[in-house]
C-alpha positions in Angstrom: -46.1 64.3 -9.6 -46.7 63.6 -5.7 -45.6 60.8 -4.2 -46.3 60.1 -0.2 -45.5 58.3 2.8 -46.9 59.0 6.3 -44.9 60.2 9.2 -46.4 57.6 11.2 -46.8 53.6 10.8 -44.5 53.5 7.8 -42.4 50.3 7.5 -39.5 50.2 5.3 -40.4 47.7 3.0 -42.4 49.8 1.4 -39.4 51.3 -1.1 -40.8 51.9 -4.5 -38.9 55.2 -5.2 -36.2 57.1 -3.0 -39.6 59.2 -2.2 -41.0 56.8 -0.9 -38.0 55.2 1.2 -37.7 58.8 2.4 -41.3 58.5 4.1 -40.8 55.0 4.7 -37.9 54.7 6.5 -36.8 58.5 7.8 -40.3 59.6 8.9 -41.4 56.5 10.2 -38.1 55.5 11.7 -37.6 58.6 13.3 -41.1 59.9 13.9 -42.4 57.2 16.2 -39.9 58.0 18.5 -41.8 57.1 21.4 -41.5 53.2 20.3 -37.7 53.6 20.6 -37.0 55.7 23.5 -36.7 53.8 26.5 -36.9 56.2 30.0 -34.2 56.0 32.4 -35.8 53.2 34.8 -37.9 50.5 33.3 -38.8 47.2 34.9 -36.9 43.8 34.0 -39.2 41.1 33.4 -41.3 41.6 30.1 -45.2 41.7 30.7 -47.8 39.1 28.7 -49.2 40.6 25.9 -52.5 40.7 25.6 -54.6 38.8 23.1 -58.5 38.8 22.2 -60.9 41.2 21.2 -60.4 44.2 22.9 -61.9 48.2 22.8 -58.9 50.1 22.4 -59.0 53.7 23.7 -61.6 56.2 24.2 -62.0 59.0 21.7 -61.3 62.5 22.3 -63.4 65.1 21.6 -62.7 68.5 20.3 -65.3 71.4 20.2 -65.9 75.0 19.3 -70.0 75.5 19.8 -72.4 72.9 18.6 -69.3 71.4 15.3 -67.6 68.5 16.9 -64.6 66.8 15.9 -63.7 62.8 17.8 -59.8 62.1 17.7 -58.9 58.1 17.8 -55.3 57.9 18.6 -53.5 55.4 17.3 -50.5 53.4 18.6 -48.1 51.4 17.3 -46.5 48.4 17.7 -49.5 46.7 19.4 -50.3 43.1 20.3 -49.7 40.7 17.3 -53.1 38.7 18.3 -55.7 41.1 19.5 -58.7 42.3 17.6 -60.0 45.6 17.9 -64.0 46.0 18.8 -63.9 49.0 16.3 -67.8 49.6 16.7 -68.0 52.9 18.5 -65.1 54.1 16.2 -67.6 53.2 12.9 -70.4 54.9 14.7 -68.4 58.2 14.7 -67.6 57.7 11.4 -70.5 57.0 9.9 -72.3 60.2 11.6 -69.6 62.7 10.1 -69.3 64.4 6.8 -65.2 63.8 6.8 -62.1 62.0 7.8 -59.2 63.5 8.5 -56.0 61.3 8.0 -52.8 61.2 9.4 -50.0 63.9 9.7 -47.5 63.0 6.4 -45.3 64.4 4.0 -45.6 64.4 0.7 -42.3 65.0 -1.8 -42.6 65.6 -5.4 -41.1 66.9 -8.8 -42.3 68.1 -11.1 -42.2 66.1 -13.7 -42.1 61.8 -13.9 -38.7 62.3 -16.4 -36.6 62.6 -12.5 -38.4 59.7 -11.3 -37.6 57.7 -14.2 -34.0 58.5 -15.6 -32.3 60.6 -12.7 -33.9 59.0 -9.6 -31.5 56.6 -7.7 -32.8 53.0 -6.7 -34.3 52.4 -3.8 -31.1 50.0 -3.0 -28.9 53.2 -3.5 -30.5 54.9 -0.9 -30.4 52.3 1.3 -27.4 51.4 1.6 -24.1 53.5 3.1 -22.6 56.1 0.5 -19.2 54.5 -1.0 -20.2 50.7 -0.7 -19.0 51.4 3.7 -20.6 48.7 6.1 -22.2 49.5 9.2 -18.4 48.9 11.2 -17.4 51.3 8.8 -19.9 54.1 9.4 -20.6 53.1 13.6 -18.6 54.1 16.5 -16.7 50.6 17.7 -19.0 50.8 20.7 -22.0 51.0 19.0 -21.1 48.4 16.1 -20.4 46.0 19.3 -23.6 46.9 20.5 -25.3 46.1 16.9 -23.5 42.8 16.6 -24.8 41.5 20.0 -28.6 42.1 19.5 -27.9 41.3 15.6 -27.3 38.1 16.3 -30.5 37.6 18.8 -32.8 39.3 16.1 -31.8 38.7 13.0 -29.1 35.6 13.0 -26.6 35.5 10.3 -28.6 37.7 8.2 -25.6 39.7 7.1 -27.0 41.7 3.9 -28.2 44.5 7.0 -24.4 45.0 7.5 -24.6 47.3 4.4 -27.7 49.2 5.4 -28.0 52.9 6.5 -27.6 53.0 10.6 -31.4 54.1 10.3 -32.8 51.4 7.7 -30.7 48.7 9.8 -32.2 50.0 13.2 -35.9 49.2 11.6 -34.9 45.7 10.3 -33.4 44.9 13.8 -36.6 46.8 15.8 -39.5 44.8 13.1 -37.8 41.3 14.0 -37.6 41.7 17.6 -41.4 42.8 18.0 -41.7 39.3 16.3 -40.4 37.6 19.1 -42.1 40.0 21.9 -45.6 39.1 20.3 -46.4 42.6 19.0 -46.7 43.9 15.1 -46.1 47.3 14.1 -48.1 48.1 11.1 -51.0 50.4 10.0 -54.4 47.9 10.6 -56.1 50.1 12.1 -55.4 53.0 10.1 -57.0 51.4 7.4 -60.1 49.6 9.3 -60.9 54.0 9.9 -60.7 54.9 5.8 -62.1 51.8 5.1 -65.0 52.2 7.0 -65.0 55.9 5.7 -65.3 54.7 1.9 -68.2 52.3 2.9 -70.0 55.3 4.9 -69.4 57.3 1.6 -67.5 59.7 3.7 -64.8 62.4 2.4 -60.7 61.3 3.7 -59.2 64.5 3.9 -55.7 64.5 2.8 -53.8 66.9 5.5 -50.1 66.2 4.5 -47.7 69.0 3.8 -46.9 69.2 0.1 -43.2 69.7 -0.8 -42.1 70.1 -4.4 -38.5 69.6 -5.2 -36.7 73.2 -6.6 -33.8 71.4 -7.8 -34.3 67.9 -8.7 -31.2 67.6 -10.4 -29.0 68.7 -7.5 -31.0 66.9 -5.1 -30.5 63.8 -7.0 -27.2 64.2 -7.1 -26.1 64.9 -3.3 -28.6 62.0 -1.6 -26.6 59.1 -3.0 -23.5 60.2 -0.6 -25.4 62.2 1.5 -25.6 61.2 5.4 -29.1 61.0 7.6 -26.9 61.4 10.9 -28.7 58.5 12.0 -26.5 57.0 14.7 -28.4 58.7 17.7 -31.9 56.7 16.1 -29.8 53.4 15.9 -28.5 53.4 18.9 -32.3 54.2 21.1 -33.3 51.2 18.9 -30.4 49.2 20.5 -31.3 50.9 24.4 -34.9 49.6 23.7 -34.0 45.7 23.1 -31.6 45.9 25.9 -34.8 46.1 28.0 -37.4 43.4 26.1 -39.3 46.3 24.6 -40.8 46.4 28.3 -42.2 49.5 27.8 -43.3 49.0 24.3 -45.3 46.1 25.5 -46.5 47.9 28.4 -48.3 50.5 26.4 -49.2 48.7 23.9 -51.2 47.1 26.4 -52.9 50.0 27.4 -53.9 50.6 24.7 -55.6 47.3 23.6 -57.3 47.6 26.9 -58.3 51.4 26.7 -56.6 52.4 30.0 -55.7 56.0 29.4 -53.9 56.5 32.8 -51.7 54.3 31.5 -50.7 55.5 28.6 -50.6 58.5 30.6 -48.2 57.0 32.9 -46.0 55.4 30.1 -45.3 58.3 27.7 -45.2 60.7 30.5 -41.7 58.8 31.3 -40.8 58.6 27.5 -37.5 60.5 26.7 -38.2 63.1 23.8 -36.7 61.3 20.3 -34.5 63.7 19.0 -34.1 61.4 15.9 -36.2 63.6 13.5 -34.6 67.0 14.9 -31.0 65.3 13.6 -32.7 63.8 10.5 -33.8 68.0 9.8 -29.9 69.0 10.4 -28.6 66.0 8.4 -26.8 66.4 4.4 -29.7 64.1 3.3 -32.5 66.9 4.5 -30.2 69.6 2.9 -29.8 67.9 -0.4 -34.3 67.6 -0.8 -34.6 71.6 0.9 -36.0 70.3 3.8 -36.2 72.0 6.7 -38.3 71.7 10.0 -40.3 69.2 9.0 -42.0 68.9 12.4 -43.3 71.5 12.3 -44.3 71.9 8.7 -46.4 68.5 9.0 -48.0 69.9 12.4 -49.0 73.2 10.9 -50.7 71.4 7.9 -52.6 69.0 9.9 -53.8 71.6 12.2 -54.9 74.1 9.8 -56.9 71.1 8.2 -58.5 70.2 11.1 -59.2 73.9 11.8 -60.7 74.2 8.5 -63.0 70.8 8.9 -64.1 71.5 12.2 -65.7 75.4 11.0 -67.1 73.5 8.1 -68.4 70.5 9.1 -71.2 69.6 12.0 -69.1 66.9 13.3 -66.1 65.5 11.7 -63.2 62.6 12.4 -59.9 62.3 12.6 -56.8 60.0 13.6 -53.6 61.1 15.3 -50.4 59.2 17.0 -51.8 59.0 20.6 -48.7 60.7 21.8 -49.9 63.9 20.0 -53.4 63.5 22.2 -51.6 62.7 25.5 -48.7 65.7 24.9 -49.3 68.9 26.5 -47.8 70.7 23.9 -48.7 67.8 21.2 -51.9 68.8 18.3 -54.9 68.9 20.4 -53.3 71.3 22.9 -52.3 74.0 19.8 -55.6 73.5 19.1 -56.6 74.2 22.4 -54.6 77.3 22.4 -56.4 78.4 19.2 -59.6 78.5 21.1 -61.1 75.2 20.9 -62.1 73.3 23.7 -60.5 69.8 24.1 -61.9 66.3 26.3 -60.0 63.7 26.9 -61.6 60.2 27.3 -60.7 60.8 31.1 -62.1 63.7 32.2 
């Protein structure tokens, strides 16, 4: 038994086993690290987000001889009233013979007996080992800090106070892109397999697969096992200090397609160090997790690898980070011989 959650785009509502709230909330808190990192200057007055229909970004285009692959990146949050003009993005679709989704992870046992009698809740995981509050578990300086944009966000809303640092941080960060006018979901993920199904076109599955050694033991140590999650509360806090400026900014850019932008913006994005903590943390330790960066990269890679050989022309999604990166997915595949466009050039 496999169950999954995407490193990217993953709210943490979605908590129907501690597998999922793994995904849900670790990945997705952690992983989109560019929408919490704030760089050290950023302007002071919030821009207007934009509203409409609009194109989105360019695709990128990756080659070896006459097999083509078109990369959509994707960004998140983005403005709560636009519309994407998705047409050029069916087009490509329709004209491929597969659809490669999203970097994930995928955790398993081996048998639905754990999930049903040794699992804990969802609630369990959720909340602090030994029934601690978030003043028990945060420095005083950053509790003070919590308190102050609590109150803005969330009002009197106190059942958070019990939350992990880094299920607390996503409560606090989903409310305030409320108020800024942007949403932080997976739309247009969907809108891309949807229009794959319709097309009759094959969604390649390129998550890493881990199966559990131990469920038993692993079981055991996550109920009072810590993430290490301050550092990811606290860039959550540093980004509504400053109005989710730059949030809004490149969200912005990408509604309206303007590459240099984004180039601008996540050029001056400090790197999120909150999955490199999560992979050191007792909470990894207790599932035999390690690197998981890297792991979820390699996968995704050798998949598109394998598409692109295979197919005449084939299409996949990544974080648009990963596209604009030097060292992000397109450039290992760069590396590995295949020759990468951006929209831009």
């Amino acid at each position: 038994m496999l169950l999954k959650e995407r490193g990217f785009f993953r709210r943490a509502n979605r908590r129907r086993t501690y597998l999922g709230l793994l995904g849900a909330v670790a990945l997705a808190a952690c992983s989109n690290g560019a929408a919490y990192a704030q760089s050290a200057v950023v302007p002071t007055l919030a821009p207007v987000v934009v509203t409409g229909v609009l194109p989105g970004p360019a695709l990128w285009k990756v080659s070896k001889g006459n097999h083509v692959m078109w990369v959509l990146g994707l960004a998140s949050p983005l403005p709560k009233n636009m519309q994407w003009k998705s047409a050029e993005v069916e087009s490509r679709i329709a004209s491929s013979q597969a659809v490669l989704k999203l970097p994930s992870l995928e955790i398993g046992v081996r048998t639905s007996f754990y999930r049903s009698s040794m699992m804990p809740s969802a609630r369990e995981l959720e909340t602090n080992p030994n029934q601690q509050t978030l003043q028990d578990v945060l420095t005083p300086a950053l509790y003070q800090h919590w308190r102050v944009l609590k109150a803005r966000y969330l009002g009197d809303d106190d059942r958070v106070e019990r939350m992990r640092p880094i299920v607390a941080g996503r409560e606090l960060y989903e409310a305030a892109l409320g108020h800024a006018g942007l949403v932080d979901d997976d739309g247009l993920e969907k809108i891309v397999y949807r229009a794959a199904v319709h097309d009759g076109i094959a969604s390649v599955n390129t998550s890493y697969q881990l199966l559990l050694k131990d469920p038993r033991e692993a079981v055991r140590s996550l109920s009072n096992a810590s993430m290490n999650d301050q550092y990811c509360l606290s860039q959550v806090l540093d980004a509504l200090d400053h109005g989710l400026v730059q949030a809004t900014v490149r969200a912005n850019a990408w509604a309206t397609g303007d590459i240099g932008a984004l180039r601008s913006i996540l050029s001056q994005v400090q790197q999120d160090s909150c999955l490199s903590t999560l992979d050191g943390s007792q909470f990894a330790m207790a599932l035999g997790i390690n690197d998981i960066e890297s792991r979820v990269r390699k996968s995704w890679i050798d998949s598109a690898e394998q598409a692109i050989d295979k197919n005449k022309q084939t299409f996949a999604v990544l974080p648009i980070h990963e596209l604009l990166a030097p060292d992000g997915y397109l450039g290992a595949l760069q590396a590995n011989g295949y020759a990468v466009q951006a929209p831009d050039q």
